[in-house]
Steps between C-alpha positions, in 0.01 A plus 500: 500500500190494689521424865256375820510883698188331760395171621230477776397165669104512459244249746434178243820417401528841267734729423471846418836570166536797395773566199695856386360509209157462710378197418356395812243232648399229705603139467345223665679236584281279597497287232871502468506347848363172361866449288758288738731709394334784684327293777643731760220717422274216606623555894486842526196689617581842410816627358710652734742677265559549182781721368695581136822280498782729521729371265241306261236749523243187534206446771600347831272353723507431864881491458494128284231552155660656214252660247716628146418843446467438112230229555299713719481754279367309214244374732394895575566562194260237329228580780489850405457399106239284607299734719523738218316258276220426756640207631556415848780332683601440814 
């Protein structure tokens, strides 16, 4: 079972993931912001924290946003397919 071994807040709402079976990447959240379920992004100007969820193993935020470890790494794992191809994403 793969598992989130680094997470690093980046400036712009981004956060460095980086999987053991290294799989690793950027996300932007940005656009996720712009959800009301996620609208706590909205208010924060950098991220403070963000840590692996002990017992869940997702992405935690500033103490309060939960990211799902499985989602983010079909994100990477799409972004890297796509960059492969030519394509670019962000």
């Amino acid at each position: 079972m793969r598992k989130i071994v680094e997470v690093k807040p980046l400036p712009d709402k981004k956060l460095f993931v980086k999987y053991s079976d290294s799989l690793e990447g950027i996300l932007n959240l940005v656009k996720l912001s712009e959800r009301d379920e996620y609208k706590a992004l909205r208010e924060i100007d950098k991220f403070q924290d963000a840590y692996v969820h002990p017992e869940t193993g997702d992405i935690i935020i500033n103490s309060n946003i939960e990211l799902c470890k499985n989602a983010t790494y079909d994100i990477l794992n799409l972004k890297k397919q796509m960059e492969a191809l030519g394509l670019f994403i962000d």
